[in-house]
PDB file of N, CA, C and O in Angstrom, chain B, residues numbered from 101:
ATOM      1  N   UNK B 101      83.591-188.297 -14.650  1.00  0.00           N
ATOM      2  CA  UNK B 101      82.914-189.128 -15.626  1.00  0.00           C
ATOM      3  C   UNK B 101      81.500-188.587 -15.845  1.00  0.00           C
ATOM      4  O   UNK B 101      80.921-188.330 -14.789  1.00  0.00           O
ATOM      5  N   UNK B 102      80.740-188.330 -17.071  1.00  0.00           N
ATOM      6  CA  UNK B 102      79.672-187.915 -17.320  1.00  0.00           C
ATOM      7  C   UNK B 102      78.664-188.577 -16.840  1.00  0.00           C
ATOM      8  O   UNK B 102      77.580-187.997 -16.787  1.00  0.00           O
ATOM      9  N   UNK B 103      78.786-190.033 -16.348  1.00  0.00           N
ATOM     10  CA  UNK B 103      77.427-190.811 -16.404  1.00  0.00           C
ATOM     11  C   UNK B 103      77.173-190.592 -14.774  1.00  0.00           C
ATOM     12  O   UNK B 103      76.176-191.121 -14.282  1.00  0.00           O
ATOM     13  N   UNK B 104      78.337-189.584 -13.688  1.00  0.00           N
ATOM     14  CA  UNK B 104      77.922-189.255 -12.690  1.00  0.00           C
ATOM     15  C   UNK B 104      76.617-187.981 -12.718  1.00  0.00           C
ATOM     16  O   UNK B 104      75.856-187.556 -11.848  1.00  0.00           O
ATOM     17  N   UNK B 105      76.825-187.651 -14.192  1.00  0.00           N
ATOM     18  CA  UNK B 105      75.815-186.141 -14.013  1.00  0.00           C
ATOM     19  C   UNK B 105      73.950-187.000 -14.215  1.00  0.00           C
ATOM     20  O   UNK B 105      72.886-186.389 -14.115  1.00  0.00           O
ATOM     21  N   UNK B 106      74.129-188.559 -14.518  1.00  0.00           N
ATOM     22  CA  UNK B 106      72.629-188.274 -15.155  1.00  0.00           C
ATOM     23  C   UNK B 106      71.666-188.776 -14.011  1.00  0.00           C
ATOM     24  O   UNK B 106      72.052-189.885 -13.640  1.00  0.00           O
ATOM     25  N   UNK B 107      71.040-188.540 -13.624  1.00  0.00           N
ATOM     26  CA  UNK B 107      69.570-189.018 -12.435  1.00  0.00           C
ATOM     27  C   UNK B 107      68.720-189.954 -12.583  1.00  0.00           C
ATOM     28  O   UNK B 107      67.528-189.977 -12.891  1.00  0.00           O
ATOM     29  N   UNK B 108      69.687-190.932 -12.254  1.00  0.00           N
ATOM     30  CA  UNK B 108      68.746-192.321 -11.901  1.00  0.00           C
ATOM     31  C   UNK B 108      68.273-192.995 -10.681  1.00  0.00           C
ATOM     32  O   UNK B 108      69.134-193.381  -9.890  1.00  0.00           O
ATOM     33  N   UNK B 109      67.197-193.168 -10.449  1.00  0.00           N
ATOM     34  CA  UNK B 109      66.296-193.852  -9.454  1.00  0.00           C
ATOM     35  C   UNK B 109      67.158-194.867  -9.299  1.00  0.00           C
ATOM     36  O   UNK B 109      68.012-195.266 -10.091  1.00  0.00           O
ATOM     37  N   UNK B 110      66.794-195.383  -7.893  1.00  0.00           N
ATOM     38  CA  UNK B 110      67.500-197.546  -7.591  1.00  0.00           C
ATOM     39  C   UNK B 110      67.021-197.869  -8.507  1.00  0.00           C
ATOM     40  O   UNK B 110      66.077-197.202  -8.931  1.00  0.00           O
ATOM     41  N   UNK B 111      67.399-198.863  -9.109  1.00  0.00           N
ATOM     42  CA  UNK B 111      66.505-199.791  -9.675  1.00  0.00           C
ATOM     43  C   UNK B 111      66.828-199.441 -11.383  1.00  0.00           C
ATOM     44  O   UNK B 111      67.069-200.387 -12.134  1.00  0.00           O
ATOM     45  N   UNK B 112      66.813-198.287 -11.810  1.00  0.00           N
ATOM     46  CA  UNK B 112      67.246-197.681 -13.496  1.00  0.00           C
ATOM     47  C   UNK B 112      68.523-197.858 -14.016  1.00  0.00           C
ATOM     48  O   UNK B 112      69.421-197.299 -13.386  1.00  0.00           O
ATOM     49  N   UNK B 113      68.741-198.304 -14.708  1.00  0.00           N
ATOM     50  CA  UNK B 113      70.157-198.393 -15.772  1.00  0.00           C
ATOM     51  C   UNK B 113      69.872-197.371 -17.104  1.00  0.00           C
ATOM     52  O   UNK B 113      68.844-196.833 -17.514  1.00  0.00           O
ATOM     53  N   UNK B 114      71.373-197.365 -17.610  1.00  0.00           N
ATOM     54  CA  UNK B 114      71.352-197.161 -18.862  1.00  0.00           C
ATOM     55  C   UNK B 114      71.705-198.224 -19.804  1.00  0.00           C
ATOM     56  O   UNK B 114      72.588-199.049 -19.571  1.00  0.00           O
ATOM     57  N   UNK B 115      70.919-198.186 -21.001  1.00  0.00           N
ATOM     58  CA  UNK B 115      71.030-198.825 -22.151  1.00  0.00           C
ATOM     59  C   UNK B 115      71.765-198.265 -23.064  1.00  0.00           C
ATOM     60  O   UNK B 115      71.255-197.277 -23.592  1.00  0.00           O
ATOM     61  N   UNK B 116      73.155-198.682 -23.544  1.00  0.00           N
ATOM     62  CA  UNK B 116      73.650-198.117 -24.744  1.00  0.00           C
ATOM     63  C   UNK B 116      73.170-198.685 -26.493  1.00  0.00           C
ATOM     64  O   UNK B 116      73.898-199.611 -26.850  1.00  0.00           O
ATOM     65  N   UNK B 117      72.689-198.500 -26.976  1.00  0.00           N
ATOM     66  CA  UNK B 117      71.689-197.827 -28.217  1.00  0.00           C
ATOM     67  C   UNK B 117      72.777-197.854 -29.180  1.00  0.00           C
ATOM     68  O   UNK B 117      73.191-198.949 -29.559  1.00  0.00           O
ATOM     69  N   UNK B 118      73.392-196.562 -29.708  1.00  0.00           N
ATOM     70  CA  UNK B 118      73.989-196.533 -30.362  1.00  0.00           C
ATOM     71  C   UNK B 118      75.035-195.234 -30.580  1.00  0.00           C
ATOM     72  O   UNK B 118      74.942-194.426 -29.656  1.00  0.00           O
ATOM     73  N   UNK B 119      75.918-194.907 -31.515  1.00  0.00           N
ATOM     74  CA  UNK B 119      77.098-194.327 -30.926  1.00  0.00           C
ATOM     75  C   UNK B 119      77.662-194.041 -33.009  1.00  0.00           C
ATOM     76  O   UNK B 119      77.943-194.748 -33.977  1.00  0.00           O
ATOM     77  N   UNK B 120      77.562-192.871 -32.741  1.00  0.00           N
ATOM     78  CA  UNK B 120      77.789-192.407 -34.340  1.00  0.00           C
ATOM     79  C   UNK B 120      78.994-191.073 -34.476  1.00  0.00           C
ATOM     80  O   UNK B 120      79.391-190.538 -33.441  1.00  0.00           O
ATOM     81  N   UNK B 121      79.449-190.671 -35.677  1.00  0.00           N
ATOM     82  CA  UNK B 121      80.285-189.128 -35.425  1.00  0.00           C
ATOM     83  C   UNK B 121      79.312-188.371 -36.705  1.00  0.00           C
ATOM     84  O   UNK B 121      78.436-188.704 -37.503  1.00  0.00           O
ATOM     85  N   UNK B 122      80.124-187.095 -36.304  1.00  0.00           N
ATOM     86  CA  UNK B 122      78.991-186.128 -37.115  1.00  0.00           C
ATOM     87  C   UNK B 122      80.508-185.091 -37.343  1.00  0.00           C
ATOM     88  O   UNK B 122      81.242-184.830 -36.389  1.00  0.00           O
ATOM     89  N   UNK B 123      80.814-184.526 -38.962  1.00  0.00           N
ATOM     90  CA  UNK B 123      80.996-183.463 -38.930  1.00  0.00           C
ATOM     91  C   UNK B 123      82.342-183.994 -40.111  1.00  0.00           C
ATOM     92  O   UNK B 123      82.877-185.094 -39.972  1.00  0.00           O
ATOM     93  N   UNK B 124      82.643-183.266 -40.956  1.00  0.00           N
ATOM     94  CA  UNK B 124      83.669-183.640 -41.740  1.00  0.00           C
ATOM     95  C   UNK B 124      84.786-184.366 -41.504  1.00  0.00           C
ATOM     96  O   UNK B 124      85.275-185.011 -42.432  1.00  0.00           O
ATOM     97  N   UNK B 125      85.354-184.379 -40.263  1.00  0.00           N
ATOM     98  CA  UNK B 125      86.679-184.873 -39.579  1.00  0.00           C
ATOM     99  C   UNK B 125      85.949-185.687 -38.729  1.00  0.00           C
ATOM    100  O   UNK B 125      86.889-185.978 -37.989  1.00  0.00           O
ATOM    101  N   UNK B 126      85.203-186.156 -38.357  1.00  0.00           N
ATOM    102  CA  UNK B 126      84.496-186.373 -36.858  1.00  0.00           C
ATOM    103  C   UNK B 126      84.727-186.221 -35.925  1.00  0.00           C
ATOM    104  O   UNK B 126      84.980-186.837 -34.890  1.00  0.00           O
ATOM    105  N   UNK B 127      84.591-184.767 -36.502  1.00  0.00           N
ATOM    106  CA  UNK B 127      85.275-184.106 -34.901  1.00  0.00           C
ATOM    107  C   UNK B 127      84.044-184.214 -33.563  1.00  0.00           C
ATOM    108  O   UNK B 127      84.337-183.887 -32.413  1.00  0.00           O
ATOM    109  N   UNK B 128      82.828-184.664 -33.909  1.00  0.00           N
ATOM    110  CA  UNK B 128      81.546-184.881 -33.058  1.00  0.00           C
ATOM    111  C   UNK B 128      81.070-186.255 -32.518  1.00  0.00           C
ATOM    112  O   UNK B 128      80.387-186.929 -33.289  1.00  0.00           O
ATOM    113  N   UNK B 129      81.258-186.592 -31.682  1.00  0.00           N
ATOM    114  CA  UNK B 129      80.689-188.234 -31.231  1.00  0.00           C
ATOM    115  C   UNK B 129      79.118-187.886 -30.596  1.00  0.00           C
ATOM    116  O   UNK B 129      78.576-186.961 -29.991  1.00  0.00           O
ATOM    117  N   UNK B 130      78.832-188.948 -31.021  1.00  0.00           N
ATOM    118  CA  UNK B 130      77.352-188.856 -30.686  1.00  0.00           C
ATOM    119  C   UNK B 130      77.100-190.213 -29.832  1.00  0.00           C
ATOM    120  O   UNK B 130      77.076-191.157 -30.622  1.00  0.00           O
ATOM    121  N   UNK B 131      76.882-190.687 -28.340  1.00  0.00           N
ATOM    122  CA  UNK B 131      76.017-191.511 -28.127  1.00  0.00           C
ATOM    123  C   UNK B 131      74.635-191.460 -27.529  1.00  0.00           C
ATOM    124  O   UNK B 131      74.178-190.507 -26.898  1.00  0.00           O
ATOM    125  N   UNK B 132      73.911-192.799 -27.848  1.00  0.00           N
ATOM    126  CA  UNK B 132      72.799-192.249 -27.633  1.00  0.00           C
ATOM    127  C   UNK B 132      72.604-193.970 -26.550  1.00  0.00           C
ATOM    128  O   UNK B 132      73.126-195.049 -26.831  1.00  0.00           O
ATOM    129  N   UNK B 133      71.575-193.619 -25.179  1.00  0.00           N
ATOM    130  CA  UNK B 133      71.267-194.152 -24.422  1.00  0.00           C
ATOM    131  C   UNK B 133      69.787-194.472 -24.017  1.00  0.00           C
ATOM    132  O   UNK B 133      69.010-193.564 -23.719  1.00  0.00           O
ATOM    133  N   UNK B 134      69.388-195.917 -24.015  1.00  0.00           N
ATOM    134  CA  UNK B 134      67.943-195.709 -23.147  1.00  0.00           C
ATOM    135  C   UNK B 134      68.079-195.782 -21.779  1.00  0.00           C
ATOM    136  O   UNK B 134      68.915-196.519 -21.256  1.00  0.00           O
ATOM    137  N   UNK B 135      67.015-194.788 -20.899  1.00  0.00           N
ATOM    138  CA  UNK B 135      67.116-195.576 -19.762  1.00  0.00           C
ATOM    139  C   UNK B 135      66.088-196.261 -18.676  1.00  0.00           C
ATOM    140  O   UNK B 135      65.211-195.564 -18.166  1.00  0.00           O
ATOM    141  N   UNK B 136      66.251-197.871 -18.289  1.00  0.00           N
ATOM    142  CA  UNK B 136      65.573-198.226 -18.540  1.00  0.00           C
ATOM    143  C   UNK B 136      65.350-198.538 -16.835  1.00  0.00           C
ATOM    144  O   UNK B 136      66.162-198.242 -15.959  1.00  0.00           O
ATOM    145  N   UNK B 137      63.897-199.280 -16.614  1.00  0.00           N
ATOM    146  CA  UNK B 137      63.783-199.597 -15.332  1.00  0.00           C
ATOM    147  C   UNK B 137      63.786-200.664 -14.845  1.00  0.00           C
ATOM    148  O   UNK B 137      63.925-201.621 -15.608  1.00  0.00           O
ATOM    149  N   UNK B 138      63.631-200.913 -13.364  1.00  0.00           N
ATOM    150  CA  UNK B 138      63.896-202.804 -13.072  1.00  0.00           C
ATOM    151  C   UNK B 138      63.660-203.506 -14.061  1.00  0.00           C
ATOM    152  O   UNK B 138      64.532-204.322 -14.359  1.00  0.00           O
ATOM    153  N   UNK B 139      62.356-203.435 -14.946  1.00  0.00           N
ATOM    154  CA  UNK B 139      61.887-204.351 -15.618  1.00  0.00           C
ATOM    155  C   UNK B 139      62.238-204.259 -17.018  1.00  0.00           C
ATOM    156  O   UNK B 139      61.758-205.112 -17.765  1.00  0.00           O
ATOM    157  N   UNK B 140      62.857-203.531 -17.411  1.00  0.00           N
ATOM    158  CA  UNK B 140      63.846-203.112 -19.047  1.00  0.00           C
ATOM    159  C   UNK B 140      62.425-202.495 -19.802  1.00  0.00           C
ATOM    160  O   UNK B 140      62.184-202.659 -20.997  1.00  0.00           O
ATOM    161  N   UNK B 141      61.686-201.874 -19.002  1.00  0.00           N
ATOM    162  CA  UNK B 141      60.724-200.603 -19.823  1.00  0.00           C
ATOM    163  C   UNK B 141      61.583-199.432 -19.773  1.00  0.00           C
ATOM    164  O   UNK B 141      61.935-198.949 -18.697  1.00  0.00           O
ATOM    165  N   UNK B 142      61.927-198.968 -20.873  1.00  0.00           N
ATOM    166  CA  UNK B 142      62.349-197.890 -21.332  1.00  0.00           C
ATOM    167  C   UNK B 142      61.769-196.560 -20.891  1.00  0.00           C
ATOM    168  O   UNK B 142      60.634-196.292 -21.285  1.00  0.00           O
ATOM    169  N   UNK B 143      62.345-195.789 -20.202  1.00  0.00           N
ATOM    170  CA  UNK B 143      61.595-194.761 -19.523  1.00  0.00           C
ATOM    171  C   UNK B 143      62.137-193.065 -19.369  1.00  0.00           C
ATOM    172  O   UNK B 143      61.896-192.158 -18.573  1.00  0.00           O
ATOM    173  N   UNK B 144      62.870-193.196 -20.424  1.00  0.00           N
ATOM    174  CA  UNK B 144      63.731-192.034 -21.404  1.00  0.00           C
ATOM    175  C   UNK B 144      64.872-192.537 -21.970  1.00  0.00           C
ATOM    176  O   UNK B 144      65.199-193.721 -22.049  1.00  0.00           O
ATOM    177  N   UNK B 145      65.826-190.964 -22.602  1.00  0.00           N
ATOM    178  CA  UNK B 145      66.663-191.234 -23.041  1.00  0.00           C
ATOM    179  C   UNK B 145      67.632-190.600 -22.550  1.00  0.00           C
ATOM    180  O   UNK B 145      67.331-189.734 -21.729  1.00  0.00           O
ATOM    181  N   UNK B 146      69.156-190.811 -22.884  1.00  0.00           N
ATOM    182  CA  UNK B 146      69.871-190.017 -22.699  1.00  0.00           C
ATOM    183  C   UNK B 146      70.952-189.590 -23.931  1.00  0.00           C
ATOM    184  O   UNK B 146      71.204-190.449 -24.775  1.00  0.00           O
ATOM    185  N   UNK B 147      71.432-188.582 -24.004  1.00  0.00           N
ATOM    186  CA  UNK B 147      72.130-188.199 -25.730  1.00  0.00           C
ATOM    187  C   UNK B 147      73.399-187.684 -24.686  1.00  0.00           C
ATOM    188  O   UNK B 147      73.133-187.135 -23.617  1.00  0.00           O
ATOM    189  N   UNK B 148      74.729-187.918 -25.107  1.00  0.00           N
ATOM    190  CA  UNK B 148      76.345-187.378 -24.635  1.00  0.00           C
ATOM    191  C   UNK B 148      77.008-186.909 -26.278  1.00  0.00           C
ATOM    192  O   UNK B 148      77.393-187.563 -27.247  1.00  0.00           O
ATOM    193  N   UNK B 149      76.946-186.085 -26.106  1.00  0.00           N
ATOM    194  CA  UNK B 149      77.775-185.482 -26.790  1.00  0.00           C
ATOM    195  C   UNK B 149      79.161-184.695 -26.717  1.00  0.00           C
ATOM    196  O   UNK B 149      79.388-183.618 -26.166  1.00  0.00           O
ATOM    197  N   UNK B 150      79.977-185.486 -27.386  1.00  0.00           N
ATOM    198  CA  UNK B 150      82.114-184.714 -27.153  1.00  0.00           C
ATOM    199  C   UNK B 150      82.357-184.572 -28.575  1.00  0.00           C
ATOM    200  O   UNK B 150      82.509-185.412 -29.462  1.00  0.00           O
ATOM    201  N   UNK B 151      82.356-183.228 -28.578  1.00  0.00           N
ATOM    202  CA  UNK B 151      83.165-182.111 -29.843  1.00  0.00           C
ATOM    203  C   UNK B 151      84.213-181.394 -29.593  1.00  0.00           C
ATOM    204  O   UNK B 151      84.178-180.422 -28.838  1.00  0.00           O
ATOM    205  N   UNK B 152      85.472-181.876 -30.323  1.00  0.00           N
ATOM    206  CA  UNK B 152      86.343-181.158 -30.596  1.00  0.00           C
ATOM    207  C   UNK B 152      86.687-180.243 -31.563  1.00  0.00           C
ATOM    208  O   UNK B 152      86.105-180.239 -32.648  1.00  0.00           O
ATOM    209  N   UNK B 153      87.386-179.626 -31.352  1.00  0.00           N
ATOM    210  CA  UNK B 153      87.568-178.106 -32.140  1.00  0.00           C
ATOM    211  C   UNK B 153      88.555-179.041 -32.967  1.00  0.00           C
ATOM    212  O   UNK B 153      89.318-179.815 -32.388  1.00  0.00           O
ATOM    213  N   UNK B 154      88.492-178.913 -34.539  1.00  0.00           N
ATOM    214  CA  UNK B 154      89.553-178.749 -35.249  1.00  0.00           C
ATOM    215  C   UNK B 154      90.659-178.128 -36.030  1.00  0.00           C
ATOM    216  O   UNK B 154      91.419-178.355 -36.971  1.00  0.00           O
ATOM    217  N   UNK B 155      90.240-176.905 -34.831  1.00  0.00           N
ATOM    218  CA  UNK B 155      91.249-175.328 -34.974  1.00  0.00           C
ATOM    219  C   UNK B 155      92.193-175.698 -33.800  1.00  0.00           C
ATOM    220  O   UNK B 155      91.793-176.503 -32.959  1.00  0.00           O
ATOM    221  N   UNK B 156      93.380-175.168 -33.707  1.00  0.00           N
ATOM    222  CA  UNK B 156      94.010-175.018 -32.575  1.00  0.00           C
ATOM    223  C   UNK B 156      93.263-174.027 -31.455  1.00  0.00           C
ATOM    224  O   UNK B 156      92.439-173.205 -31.856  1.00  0.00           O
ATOM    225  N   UNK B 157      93.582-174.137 -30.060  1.00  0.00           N
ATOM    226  CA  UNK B 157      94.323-175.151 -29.323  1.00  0.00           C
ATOM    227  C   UNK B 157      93.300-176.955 -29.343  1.00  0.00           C
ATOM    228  O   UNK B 157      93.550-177.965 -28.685  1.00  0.00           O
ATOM    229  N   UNK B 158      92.533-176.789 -30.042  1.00  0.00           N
ATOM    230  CA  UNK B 158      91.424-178.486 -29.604  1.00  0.00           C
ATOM    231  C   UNK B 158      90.984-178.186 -29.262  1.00  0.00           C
ATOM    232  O   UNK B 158      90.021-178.687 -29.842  1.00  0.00           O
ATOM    233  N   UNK B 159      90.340-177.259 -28.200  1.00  0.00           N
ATOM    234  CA  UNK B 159      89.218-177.164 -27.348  1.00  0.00           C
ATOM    235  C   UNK B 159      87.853-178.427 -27.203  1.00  0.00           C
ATOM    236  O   UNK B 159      87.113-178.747 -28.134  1.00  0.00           O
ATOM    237  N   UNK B 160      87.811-178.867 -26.089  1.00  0.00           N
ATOM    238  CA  UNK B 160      87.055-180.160 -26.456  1.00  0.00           C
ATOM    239  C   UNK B 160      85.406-179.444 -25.857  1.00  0.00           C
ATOM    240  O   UNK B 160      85.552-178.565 -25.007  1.00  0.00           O
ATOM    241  N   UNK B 161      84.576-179.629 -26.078  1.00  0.00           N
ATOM    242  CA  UNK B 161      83.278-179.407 -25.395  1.00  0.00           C
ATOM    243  C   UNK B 161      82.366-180.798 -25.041  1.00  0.00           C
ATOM    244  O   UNK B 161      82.474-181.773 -25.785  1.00  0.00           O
ATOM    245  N   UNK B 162      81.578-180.827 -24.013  1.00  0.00           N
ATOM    246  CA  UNK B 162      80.842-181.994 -23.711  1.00  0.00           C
ATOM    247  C   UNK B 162      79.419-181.531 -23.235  1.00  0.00           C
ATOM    248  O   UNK B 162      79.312-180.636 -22.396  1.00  0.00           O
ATOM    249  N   UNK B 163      78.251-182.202 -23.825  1.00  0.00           N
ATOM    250  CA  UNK B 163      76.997-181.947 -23.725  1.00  0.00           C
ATOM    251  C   UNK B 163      76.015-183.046 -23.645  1.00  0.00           C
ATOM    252  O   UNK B 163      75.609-183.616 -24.658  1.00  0.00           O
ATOM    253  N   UNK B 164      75.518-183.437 -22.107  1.00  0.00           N
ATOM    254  CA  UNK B 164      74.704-184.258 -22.231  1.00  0.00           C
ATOM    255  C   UNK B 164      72.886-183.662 -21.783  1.00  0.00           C
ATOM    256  O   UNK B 164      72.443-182.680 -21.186  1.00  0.00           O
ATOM    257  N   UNK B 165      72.386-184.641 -22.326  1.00  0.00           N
ATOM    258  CA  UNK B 165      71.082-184.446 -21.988  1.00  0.00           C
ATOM    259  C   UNK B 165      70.072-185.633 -21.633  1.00  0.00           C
ATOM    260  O   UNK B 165      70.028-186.603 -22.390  1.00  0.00           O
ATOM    261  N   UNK B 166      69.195-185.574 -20.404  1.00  0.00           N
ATOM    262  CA  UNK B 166      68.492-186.761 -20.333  1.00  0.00           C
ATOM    263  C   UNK B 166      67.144-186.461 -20.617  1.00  0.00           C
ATOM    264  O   UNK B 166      66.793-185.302 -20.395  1.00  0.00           O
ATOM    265  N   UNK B 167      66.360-187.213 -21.036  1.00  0.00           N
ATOM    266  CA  UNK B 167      65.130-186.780 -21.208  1.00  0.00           C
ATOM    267  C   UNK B 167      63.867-187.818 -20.510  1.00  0.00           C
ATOM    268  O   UNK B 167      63.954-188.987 -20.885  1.00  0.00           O
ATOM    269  N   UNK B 168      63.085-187.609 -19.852  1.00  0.00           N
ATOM    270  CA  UNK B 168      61.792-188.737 -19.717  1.00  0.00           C
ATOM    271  C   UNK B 168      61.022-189.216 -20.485  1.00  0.00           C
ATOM    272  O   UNK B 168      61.029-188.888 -21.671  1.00  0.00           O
ATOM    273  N   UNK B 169      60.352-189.920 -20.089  1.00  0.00           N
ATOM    274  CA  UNK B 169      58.876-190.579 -21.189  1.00  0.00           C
ATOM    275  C   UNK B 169      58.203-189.374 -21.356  1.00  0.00           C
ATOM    276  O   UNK B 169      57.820-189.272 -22.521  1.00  0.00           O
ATOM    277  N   UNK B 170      57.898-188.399 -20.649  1.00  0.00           N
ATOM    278  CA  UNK B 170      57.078-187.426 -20.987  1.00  0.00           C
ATOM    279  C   UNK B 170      57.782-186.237 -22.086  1.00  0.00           C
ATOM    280  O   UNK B 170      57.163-185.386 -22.724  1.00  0.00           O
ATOM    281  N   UNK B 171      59.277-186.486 -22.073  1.00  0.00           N
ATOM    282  CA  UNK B 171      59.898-185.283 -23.147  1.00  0.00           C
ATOM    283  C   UNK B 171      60.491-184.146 -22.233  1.00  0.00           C
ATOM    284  O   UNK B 171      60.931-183.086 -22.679  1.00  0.00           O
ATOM    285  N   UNK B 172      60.457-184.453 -21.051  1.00  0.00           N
ATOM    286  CA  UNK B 172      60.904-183.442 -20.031  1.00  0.00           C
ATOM    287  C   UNK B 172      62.309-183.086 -20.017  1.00  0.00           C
ATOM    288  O   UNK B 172      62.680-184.228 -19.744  1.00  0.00           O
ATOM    289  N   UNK B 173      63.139-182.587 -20.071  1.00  0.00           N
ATOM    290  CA  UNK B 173      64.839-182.020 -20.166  1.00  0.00           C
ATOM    291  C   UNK B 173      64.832-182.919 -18.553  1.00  0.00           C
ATOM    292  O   UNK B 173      63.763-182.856 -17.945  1.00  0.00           O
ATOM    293  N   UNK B 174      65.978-183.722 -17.889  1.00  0.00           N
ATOM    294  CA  UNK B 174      65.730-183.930 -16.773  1.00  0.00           C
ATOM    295  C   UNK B 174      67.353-183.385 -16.412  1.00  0.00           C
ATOM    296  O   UNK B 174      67.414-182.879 -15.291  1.00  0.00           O
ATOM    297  N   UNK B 175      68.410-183.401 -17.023  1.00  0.00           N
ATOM    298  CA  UNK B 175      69.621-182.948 -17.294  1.00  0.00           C
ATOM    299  C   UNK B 175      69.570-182.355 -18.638  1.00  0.00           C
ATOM    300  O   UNK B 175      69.084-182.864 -19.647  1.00  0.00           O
ATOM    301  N   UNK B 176      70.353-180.778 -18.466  1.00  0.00           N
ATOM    302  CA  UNK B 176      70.688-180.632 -19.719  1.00  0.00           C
ATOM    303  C   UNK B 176      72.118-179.793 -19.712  1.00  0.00           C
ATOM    304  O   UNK B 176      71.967-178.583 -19.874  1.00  0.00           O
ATOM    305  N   UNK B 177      73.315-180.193 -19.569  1.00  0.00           N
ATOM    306  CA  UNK B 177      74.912-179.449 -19.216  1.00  0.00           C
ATOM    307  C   UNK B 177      75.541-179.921 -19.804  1.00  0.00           C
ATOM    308  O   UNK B 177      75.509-181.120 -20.079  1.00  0.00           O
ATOM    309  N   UNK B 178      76.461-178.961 -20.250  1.00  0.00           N
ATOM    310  CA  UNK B 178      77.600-178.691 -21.317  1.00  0.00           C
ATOM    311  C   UNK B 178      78.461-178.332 -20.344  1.00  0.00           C
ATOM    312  O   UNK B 178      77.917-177.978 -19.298  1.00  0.00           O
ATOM    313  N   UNK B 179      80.189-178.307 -20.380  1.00  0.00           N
ATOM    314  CA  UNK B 179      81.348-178.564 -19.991  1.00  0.00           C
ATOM    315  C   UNK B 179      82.071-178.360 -20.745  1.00  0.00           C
ATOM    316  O   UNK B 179      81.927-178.996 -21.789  1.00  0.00           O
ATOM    317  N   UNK B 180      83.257-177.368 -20.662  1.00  0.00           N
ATOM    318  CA  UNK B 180      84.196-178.058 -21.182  1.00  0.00           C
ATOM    319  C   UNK B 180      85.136-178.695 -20.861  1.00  0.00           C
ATOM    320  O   UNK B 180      84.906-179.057 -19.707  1.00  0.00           O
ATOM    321  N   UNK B 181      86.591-179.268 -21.348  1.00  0.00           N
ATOM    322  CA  UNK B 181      87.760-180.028 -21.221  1.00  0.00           C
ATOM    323  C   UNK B 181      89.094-179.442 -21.522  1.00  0.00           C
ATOM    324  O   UNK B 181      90.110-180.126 -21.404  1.00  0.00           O
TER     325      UNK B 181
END
């Protein structure tokens, strides 16, 4: 499961935000995450991204990224499926 790759402190959750597709077929899901601390201050983000190929064989790819309040990359890995 992806949400084992992202680095959260005790105390931090994620906020799910919102969740869109991108690409003629939608072959691209986009969600997007805050994440937040004990007190629901927002203290980055996180973006997951799953694209499938709409060529044969499917090839699926997965790319997440977390970021801090400061803009820092804190995760940034791609996978595939």
């Amino acid at each position: 499961m992806w949400k084992n790759r992202v680095r959260l402190s005790p105390g931090e959750a994620l906020e799910f935000k919102s969740k869109h597709e991108k690409g003629n077929l939608g072959q691209e899901e986009v969600e997007l995450y805050s994440v937040v601390d004990s007190e629901g201050k927002v203290i980055g983000s996180v973006r997951y991204i799953d694209h499938m190929s709409i060529k044969a064989p499917f090839h699926r790819s997965l790319h997440l990224i977390q970021i801090d309040s400061m803009g820092k990359a804190l995760v940034d890995e791609r996978w595939n499926l």
